[in-house]
C-alpha positions in Angstrom: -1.0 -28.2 16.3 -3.7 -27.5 18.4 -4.1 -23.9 19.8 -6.6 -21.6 21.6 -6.3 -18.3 20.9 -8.2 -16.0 23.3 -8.4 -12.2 23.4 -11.3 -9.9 25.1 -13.8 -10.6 23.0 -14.7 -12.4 19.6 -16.9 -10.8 16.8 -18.3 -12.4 13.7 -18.1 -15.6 15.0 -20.5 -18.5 13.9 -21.5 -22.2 14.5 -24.1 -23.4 11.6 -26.5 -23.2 11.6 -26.6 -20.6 14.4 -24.5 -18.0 12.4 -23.4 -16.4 15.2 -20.7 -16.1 18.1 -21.5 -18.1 21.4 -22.6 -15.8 24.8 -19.4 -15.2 26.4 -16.9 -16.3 23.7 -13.0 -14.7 24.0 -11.3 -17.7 22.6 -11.2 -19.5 19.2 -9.8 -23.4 19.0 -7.7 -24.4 15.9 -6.6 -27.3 15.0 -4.4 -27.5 12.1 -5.5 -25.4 9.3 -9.5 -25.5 10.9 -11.0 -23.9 13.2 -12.4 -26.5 16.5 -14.7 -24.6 18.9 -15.4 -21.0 19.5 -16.6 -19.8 22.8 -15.5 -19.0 26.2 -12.0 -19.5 27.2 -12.4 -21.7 30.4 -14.6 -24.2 28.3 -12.0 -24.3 25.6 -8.9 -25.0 27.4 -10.8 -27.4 29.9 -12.1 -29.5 26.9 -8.2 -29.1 25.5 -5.9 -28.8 28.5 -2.7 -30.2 25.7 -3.5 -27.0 23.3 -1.3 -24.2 23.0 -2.6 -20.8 23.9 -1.9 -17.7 22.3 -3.3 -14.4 24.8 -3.8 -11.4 22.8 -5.3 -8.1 23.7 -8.3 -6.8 21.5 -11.0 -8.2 19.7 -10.7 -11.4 17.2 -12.0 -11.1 13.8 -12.4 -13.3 10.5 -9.6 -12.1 8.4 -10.0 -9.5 5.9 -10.4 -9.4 2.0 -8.4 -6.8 0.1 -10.0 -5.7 -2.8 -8.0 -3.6 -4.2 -5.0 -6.1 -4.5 -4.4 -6.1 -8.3 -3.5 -2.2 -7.9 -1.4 -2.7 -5.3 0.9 -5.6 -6.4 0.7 -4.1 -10.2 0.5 -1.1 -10.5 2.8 0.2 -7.2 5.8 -0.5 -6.3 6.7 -1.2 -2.7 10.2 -0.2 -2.1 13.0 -2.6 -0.1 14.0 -1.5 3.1 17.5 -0.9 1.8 16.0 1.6 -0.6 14.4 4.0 2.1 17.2 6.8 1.9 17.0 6.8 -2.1 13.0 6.5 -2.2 11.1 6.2 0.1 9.3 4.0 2.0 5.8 4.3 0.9 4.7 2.5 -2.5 5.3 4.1 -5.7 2.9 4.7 -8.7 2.6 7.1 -12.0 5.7 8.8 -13.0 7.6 7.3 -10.5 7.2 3.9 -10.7 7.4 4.5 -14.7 11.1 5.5 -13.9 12.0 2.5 -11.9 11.8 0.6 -15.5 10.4 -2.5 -13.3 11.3 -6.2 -14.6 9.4 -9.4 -14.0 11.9 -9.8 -10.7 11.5 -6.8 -9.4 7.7 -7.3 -9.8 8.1 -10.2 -8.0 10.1 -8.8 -4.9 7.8 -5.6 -4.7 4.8 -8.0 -4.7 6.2 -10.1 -1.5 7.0 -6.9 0.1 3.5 -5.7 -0.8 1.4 -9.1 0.8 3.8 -8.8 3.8 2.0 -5.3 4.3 -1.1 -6.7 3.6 -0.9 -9.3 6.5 0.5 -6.5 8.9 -3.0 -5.3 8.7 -4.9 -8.1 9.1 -5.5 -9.7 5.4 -6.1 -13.0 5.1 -7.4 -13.5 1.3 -6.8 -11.3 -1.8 -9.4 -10.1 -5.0 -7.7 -11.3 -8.0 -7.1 -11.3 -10.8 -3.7 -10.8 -11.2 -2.0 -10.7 -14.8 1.8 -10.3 -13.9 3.2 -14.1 -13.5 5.7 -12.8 -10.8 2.9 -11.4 -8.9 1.1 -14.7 -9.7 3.5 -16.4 -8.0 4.4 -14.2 -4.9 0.4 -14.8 -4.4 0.4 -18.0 -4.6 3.3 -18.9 -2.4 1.6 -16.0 0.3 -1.0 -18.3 1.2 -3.4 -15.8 0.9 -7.0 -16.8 -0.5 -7.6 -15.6 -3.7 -11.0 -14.7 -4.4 -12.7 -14.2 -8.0 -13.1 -10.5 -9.4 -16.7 -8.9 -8.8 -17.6 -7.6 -12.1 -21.2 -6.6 -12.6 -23.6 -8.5 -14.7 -23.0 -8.1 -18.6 -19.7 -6.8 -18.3 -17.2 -8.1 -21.0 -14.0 -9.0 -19.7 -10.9 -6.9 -21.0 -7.2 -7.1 -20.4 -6.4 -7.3 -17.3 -3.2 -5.2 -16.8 -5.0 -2.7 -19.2 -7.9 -2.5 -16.6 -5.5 -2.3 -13.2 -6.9 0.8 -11.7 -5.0 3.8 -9.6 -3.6 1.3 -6.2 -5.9 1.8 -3.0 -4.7 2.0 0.5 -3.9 -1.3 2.5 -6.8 -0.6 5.1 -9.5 -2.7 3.3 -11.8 -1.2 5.8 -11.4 2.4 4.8 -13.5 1.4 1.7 -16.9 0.2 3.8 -19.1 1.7 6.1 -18.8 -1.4 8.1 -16.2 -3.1 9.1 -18.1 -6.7 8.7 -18.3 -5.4 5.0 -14.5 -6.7 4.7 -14.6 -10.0 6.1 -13.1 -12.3 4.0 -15.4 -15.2 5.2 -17.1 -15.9 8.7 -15.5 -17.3 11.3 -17.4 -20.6 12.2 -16.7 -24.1 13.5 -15.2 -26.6 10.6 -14.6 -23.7 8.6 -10.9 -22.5 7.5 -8.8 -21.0 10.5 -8.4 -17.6 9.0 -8.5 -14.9 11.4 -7.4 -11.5 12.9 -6.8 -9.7 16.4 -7.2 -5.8 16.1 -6.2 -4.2 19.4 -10.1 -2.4 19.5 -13.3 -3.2 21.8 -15.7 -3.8 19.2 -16.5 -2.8 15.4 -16.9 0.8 16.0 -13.4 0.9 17.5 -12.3 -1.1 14.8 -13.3 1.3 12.0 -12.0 4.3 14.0 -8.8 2.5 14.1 -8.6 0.8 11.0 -6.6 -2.5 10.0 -3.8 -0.6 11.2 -4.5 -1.7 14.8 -4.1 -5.0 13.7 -1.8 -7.2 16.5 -1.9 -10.8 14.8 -3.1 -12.5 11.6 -3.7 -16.0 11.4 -3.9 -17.9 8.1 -4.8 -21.2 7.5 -4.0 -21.8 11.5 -0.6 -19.9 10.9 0.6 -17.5 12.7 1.7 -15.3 9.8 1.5 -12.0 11.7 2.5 -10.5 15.4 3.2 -7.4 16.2 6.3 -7.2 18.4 
């Protein structure tokens, strides 16, 4: 379906060759799964007065990578809502998640709950690679990109629940010094229609604010994320 989404502002935008967001754009067209035309919201909706149009407040972003993933879908645990009172509802690692005595299904259930969080703050694709066939599958039914692993130049590959380090936070932008550091992928015309709305002004705001301001995640032209 064909839908404008317009906030006050869009950053990381790009048509190629230009690489970069037209003056004056707010609004981003989508059409499907792709993105249309990016620039200011009058032009849009004159050029497509059948789309549907989606008014957030905030800044629109490409969506973010998570590079921590593997750690947080396999080696935390991210408790049911149901299991609050008894513990917790933060994820669980170390001695505590050793005393859950996790099976493939609950793997599987704490993985969905665990991408769910990760599209609350704006995440649109994943670093893989994952070893755990439940989380496999949780992340491929998410819809979530799945990027290859960056592993320096040289380095032998080892097994890859023995190398799942200590689980990050979900902010992937608490782990740059710039927010454009975690863009999953630019934002440009023909390209996939993958973005975020973060209620912020600009990129500064944004990384005093982190992913947790996010209001909206869009994946694959999906609204898979609003914040009520």
């Amino acid at each position: 379906m064909l839908t404008v989404h317009t906030a006050d502002a869009v950053h990381g935008a790009g048509s190629a060759p230009a690489g970069s967001a037209p003056a004056g754009a707010d609004s981003v067209a989508v059409d499907g799964a792709v993105v249309v035309a990016i620039g200011p919201y009058e032009e849009l909706v004159a050029d497509r007065p059948a789309a549907r149009v989606r008014r957030w407040s905030g800044l629109i972003t490409p969506g973010l990578l998570n590079a921590g993933a593997p750690a947080l879908l396999e080696a935390a645990y991210h408790p049911d809502p149901r299991e609050a009172d008894e513990l917790g509802t933060e994820p669980l690692t170390g001695a505590a998640l050793t005393a859950l005595g996790m099976d493939e299904v609950r793997w599987g259930a704490s993985a969905r709950r665990g991408l769910q969080r990760m599209l609350r703050h704006g995440t649109t694709a994943v670093r893989g690679p994952f070893a755990r066939p439940a989380v496999r599958t949780a992340v491929a039914r998410s819809g979530l990109r799945v990027h290859a692993p960056a592993r320096p130049a040289g380095q032998v590959a080892v097994d890859p629940l023995s190398a799942v380090p200590e689980p990050t936070g979900l902010d992937p932008l608490a782990s740059v010094p710039d927010p454009a550091e975690a863009f999953a992928a630019s934002l440009a015309v023909g390209g996939p229609a993958d973005l975020a709305v973060f209620a912020v002004r600009d990129l500064a705001h944004l990384r005093t604010e982190g992913a947790g301001s996010c209001v909206a995640t869009v994946l694959g032209g999906r609204l898979v994320f609003r914040r009520g």
